[in-house]
C-alpha positions in Angstrom: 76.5 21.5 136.5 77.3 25.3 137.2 80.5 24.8 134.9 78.6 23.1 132.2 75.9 25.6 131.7 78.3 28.2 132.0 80.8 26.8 129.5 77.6 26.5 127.5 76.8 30.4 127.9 80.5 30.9 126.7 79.9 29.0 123.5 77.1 31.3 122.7 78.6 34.3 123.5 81.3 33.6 120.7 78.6 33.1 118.4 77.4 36.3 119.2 81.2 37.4 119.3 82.0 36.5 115.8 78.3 38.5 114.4 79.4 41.7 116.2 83.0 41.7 115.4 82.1 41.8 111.6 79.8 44.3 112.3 82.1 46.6 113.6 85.0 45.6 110.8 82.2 46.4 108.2 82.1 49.9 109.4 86.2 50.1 110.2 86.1 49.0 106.3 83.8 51.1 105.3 85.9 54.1 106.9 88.8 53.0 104.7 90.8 51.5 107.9 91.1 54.9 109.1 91.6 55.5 112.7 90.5 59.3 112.4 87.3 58.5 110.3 86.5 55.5 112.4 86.9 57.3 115.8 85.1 60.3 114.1 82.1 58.1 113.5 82.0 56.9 116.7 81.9 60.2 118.1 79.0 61.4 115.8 77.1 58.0 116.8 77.8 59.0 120.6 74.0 58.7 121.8 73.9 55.1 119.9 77.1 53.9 122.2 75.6 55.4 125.4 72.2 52.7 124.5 75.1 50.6 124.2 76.7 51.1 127.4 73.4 51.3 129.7 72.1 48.1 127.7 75.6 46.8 129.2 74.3 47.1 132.8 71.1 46.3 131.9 72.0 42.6 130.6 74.6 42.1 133.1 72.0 42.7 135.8 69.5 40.6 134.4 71.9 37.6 133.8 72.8 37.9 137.5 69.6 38.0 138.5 68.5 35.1 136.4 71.5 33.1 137.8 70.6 33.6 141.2 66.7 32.2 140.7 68.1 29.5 138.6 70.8 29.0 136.0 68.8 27.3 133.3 66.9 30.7 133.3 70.3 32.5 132.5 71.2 30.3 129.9 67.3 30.3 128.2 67.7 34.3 128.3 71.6 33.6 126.7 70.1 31.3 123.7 67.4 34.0 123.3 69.5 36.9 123.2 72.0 34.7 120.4 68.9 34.1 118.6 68.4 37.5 118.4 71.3 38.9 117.3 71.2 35.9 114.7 68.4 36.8 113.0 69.2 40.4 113.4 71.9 40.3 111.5 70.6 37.8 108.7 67.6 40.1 107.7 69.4 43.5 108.0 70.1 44.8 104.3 73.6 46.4 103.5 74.1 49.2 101.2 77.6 48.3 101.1 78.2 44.8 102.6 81.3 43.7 104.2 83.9 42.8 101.6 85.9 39.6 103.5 89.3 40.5 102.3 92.6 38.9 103.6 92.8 41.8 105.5 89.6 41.6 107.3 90.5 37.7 107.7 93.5 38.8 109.9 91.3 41.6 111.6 88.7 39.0 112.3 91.0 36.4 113.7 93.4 38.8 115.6 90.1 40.1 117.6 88.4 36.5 118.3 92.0 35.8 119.9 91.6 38.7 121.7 88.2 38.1 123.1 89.6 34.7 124.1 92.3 36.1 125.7 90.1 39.0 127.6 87.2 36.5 128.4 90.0 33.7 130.1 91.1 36.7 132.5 88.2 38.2 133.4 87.0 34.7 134.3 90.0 34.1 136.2 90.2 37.6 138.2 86.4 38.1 138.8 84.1 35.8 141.0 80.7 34.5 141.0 78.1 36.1 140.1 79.9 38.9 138.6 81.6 36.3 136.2 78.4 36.7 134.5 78.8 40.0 133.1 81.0 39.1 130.6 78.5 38.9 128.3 77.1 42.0 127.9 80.4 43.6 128.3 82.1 41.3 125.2 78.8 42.4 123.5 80.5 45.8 123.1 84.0 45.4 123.7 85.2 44.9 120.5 84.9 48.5 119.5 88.7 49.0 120.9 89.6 45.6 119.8 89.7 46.9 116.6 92.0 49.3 117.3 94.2 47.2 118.9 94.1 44.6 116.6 95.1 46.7 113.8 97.4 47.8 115.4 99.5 44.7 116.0 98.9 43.6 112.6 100.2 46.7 111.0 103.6 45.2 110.6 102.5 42.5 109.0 99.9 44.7 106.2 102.9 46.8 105.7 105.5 43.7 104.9 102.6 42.1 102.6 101.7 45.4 100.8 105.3 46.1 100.1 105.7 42.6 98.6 102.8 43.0 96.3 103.8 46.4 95.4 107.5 45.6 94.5 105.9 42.5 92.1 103.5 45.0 90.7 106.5 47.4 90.0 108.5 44.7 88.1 105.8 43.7 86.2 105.3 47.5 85.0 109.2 47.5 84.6 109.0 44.8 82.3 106.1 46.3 80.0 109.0 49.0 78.2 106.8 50.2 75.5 103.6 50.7 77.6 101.1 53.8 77.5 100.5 54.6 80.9 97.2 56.6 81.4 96.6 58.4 84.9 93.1 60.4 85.6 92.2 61.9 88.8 89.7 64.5 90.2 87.8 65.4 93.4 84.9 63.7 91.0 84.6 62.2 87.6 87.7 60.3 87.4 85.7 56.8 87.5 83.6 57.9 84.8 86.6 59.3 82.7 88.7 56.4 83.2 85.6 54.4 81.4 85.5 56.6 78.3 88.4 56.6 78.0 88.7 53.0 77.4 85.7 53.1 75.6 87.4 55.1 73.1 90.8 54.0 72.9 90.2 50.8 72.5 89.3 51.3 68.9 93.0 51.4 68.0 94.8 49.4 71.1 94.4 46.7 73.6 93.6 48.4 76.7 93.1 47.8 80.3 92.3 49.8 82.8 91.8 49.7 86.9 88.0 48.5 87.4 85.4 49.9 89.6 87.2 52.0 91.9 90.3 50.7 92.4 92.0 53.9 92.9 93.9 52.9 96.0 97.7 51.8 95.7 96.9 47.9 96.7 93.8 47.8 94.2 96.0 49.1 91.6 98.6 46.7 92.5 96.3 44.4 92.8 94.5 45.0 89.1 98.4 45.2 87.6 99.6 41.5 89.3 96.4 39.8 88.2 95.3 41.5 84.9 98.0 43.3 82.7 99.3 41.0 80.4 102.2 41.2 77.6 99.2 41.9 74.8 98.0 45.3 76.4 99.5 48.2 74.9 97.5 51.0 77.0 97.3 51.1 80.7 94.3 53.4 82.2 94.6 54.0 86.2 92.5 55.7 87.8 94.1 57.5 90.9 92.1 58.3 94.4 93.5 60.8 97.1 91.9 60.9 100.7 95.4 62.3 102.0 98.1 64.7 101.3 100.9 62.5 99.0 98.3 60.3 98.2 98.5 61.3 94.5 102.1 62.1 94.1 102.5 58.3 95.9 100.7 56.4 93.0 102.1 58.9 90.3 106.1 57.9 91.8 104.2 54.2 91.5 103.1 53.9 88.0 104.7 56.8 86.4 101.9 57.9 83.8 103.3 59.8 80.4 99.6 60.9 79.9 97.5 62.3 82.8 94.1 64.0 83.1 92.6 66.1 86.0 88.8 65.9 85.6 87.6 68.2 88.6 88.6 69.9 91.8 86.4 70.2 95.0 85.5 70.0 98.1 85.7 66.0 98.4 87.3 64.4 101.7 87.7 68.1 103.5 87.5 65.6 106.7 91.1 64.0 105.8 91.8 67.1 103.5 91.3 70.0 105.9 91.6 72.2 103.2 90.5 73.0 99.9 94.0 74.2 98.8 95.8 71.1 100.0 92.9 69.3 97.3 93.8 71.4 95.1 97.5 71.2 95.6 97.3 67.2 95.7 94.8 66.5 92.6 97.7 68.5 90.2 100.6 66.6 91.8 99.5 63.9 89.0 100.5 67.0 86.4 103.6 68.2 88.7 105.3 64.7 88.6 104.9 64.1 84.5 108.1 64.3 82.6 108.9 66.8 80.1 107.9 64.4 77.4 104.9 64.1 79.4 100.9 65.4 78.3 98.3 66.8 80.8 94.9 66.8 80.0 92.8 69.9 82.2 89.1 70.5 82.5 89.0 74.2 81.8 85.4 74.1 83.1 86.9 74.1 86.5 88.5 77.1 88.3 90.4 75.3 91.0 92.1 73.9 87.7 91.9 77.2 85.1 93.7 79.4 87.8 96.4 76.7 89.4 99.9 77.8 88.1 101.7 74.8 86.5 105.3 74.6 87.7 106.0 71.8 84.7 107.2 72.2 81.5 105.0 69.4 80.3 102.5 70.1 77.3 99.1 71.4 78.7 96.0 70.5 76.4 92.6 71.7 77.7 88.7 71.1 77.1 85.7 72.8 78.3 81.9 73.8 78.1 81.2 76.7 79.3 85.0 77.9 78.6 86.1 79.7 75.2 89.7 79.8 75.0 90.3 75.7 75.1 91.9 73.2 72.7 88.8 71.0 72.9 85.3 72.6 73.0 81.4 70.7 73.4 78.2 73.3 72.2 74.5 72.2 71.0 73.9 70.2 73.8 70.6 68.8 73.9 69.0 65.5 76.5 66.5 63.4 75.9 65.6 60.3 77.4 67.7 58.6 74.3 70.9 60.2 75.7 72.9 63.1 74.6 74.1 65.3 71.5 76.6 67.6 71.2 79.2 69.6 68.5 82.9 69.2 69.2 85.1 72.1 68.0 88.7 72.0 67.6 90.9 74.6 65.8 88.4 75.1 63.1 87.0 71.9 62.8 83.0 71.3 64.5 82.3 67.1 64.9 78.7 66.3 65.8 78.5 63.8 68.4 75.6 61.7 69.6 76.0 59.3 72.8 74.0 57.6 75.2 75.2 59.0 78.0 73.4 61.8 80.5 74.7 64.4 81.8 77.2 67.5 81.6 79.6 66.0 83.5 79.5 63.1 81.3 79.8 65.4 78.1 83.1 66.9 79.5 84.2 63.2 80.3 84.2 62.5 76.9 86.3 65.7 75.6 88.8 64.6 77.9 88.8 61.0 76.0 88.5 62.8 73.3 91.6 64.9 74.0 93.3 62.1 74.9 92.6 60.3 72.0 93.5 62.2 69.5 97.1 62.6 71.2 97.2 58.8 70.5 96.8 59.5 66.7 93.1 58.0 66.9 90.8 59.3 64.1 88.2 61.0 64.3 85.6 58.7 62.8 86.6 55.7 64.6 86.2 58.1 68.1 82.8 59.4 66.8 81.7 56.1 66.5 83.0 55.0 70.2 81.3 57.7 71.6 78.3 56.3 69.7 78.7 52.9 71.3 79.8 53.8 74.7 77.7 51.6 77.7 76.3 53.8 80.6 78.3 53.5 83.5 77.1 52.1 86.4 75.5 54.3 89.1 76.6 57.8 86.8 73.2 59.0 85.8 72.4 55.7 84.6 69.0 55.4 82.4 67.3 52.2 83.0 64.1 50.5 84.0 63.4 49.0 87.2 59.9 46.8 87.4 58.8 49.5 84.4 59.8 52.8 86.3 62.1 54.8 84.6 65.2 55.6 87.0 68.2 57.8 86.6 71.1 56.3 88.5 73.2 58.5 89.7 73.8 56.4 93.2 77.4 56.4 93.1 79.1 59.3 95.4 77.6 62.3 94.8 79.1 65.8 94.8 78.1 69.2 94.6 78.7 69.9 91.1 77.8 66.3 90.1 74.3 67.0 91.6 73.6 70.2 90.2 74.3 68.3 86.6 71.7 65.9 87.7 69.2 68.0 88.1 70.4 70.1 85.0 69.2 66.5 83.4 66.1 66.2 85.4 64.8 69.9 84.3 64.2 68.4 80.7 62.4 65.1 81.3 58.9 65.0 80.9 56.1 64.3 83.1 56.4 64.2 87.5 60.2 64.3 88.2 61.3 62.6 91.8 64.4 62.3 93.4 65.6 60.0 96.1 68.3 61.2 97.8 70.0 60.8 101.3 72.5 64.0 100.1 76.0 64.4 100.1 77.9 62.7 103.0 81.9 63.2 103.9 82.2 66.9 103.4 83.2 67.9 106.6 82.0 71.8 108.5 80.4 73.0 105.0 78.4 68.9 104.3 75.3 71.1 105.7 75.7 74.1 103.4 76.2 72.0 101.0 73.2 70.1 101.5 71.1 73.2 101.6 71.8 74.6 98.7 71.1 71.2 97.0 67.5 71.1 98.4 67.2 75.1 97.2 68.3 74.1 93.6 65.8 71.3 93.4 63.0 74.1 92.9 62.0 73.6 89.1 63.5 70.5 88.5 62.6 67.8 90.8 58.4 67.7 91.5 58.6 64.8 94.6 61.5 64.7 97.2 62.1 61.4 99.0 65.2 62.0 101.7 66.7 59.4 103.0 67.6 59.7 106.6 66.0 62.2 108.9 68.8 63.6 110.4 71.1 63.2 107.4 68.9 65.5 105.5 68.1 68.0 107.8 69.7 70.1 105.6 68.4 69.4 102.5 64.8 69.9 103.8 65.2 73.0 105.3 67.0 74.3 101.5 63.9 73.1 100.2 61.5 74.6 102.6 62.9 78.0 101.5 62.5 77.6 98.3 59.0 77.6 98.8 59.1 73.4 97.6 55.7 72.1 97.8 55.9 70.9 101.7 53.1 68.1 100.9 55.8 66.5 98.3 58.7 66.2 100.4 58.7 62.9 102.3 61.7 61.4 104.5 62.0 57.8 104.9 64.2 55.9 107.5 65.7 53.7 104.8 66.2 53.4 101.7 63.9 50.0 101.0 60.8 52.6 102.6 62.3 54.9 99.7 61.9 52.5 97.1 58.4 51.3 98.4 57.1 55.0 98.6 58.4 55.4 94.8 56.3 52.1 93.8 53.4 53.7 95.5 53.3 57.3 94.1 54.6 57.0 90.7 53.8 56.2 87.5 55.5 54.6 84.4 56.1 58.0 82.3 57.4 59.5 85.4 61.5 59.7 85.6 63.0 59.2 89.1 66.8 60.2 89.9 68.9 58.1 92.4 71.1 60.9 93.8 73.5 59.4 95.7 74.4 56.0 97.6 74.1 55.9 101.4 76.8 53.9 102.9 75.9 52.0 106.0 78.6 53.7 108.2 76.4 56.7 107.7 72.7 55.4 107.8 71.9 56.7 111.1 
């Protein structure tokens, strides 16, 4: 009987095994299968694995205890804790879910095998009733399973990666007469890499990486299932989280035409340094041939002062900067979208778009730019700018149940949200923000988070922060610029947000989304 309801218990457990495990992969995932940013949020969650390890004594005791009075008790309590975790896990919401991709597949099968293999010797080394604390401690264990797990698969990612990316390189090869199209920048590039497409594909068949699919395997990825004999433009988006990461995809798909939208302080944590950003964004203008075109945001400094060591031809756009090839004046927002004068040479173009934003006016003289080096004209790009969709999460205008929301959800940045609010100053009406801040910014994520609560003084009327101790920072920025304490609210989550925002606004009010909160960081 004893071996029966223990077997039972064991059946259970890898029910609650296999809930846990993706738990953990969804934040291993969600730290881009990086050791150092995985171990790094397990160190900042320190006092949530300390519950973790007391609640490990805690179970263990009470399942020998409930043994010892009677073991139907001990496998009641085991049903009831699997129950638990069950339904846990089916009503919490993800920001982010947990994408199952072949990788995770392996991840997920290497650690059950694991578990199977640490439960059979702890069974076989330890007697009754200590037997019973496997439970809690496989509850928990699988925090350095990952680690190991990944590690033994590694030769095996690296032998399929290199496949894919040796297919993805022939297919390139065999596309001779190809435009190839890289943008990067510390922020921006997504929203570049859109309209540019937007535009271009006036005059050619296009295609370019979609959603962010910056990394080497998404763009291999995008290139073995998507480019085709028909497309004469290819638009690739390139992300960096490390030194080389750039020069890596730029050795990869060998752009002719590249644009650098922005330089800052993104990924300091993998970075260390600003230079070594810096340094790594303009590899993408380093490694162009001497037939090649770079496209530079004169708007930016990092980018204005860096000292090309190419012979490649430079052609530069701006705002607030007078000496460039491409220049946007008479800006002007309304809740219709944008307008704005191009000059170039000594011709002015008036532009009208539906698009928000700045930023978003200095993505478009960069497709722009870009355009006209592909002999567009200029009627046929006035028009695309015209017809251009708002991107997704980019200071997005759009109605939710009849509020009127600005989405600008989608990793924010310190210049990014200074433009939102730049936006936010000339709506009409109560102006609220929900925000959890910026996140990933290593030593200066606080400053930066101050100064954004101090530069929400005139523009935003309601703060919602999401996260009490994420936005520490924020509130105390806003507490010194004398914000209105009785509008600043923090909520735990961001469905309390949301439900505060039903509750306290009205339809002619404009709320801004600043900023996603991934789950890895929703503590």
């Amino acid at each position: 009987m004893n071996n029966i309801i223990f077997i039972l218990s064991i059946l259970l457990l890898l029910i609650m095994e296999y809930i846990l495990i993706n738990d953990v992969l969804h934040i291993f995932q969600q730290n881009k299968y990086d050791y150092r940013r995985f171990t790094n949020w397990i160190i900042k969650n320190l006092k949530a694995t300390k519950i973790f390890i007391v609640s490990i004594f805690i179970v263990g005791f009470s399942s020998v205890l409930s043994y010892k009075i009677h073991p139907y008790i001990f496998v009641v309590l085991t049903l009831i804790n699997t129950v638990i975790i069950v339904e846990t896990k089916q009503k919490k919401e993800y920001i982010k879910p947990l994408v199952y991709t072949s990788r995770i597949k392996r991840e997920i099968f290497v650690i059950l095998i694991l578990n199977i293999i640490f439960i059979s010797l702890f069974l076989k080394l330890v007697n009754y009733p200590y037997k019973l604390y496997i439970i809690p401690i496989c509850l928990y264990i699988n925090w350095m399973f990952v680690y190991i797990a990944d590690f033994i698969l590694k030769p095996v990612e690296f032998l399929i990666q290199r496949h894919y990316l040796n297919d993805a390189k022939r297919i390139l090869n065999s596309h001779e007469n190809l435009i190839k199209i890289g943008i990067t920048g510390s922020f921006g590039k997504t929203s570049s890499k859109n309209i540019v497409q937007a535009i271009i594909n006036e005059e050619y068949r296009s295609l370019m990486t979609p959603a962010s699919f910056n990394t080497p395997m998404g763009i291999t990825r995008c290139i073995r299932e998507s480019l085709k004999p028909i497309h004469q433009v290819f638009v690739c988006e390139m992300g960096a989280d490390h030194v080389n990461d750039i020069k890596y995809l730029c050795n990869f798909v060998k752009p002719k035409y590249s644009i650098v939208t922005s330089i800052g302080p993104q990924h300091l944590e993998t970075f260390k340094t600003l230079e070594n950003i810096i340094n790594e964004k303009m590899q993408i203008i380093e490694t162009l041939d001497s037939d090649g075109v770079g496209i530079l945001n004169y708007d930016n400094e990092y980018i204005k002062n860096y000292k090309i060591k190419n012979n490649c031809r430079i052609i530069t756009y701006g705002i607030d900067s007078k000496k460039v090839d491409f220049k946007a004046t008479d800006i002007k927002y309304s809740v219709k979208g944008s307008s704005f004068k191009v000059k170039n040479k000594r011709k002015t173009y008036q532009f009208e778009t539906k698009l928000l934003g700045k930023h978003n006016i200095s993505n478009i003289l960069a497709g722009i730019a870009l355009s006209r080096e592909l002999n567009i004209e200029w009627n046929d790009i006035i028009k695309a700018v015209k017809n251009i969709n708002y991107i997704e999460h980019r200071l997005e205008l759009k109605k939710i149940n009849g509020y009127t929301f600005i989405d600008n959800a989608f990793n924010s940045n310190p210049v990014g949200a200074a433009m939102s609010l730049e936006v936010m100053k000339m709506m009409q009406n109560k102006r609220i923000i929900v925000t959890p801040g910026m996140i990933d910014l290593g030593k200066i994520q606080d400053e930066v988070n101050y100064n954004f609560g101090l530069q929400m003084k005139g523009s935003i009327d309601i703060a919602i922060l999401v996260g009490e101790k994420q936005t520490e920072s924020i509130k105390k920025g806003l507490i010194d610029s004398k914000f209105d304490e009785k509008n600043i609210y923090v909520c735990k989550t961001v469905k309390e947000a949301f439900a505060l925002v039903y509750k306290i606004a009205s339809f002619e009010d404009t709320i801004l989304l600043e900023n996603d909160l991934p789950d890895a960081f929703n503590n």
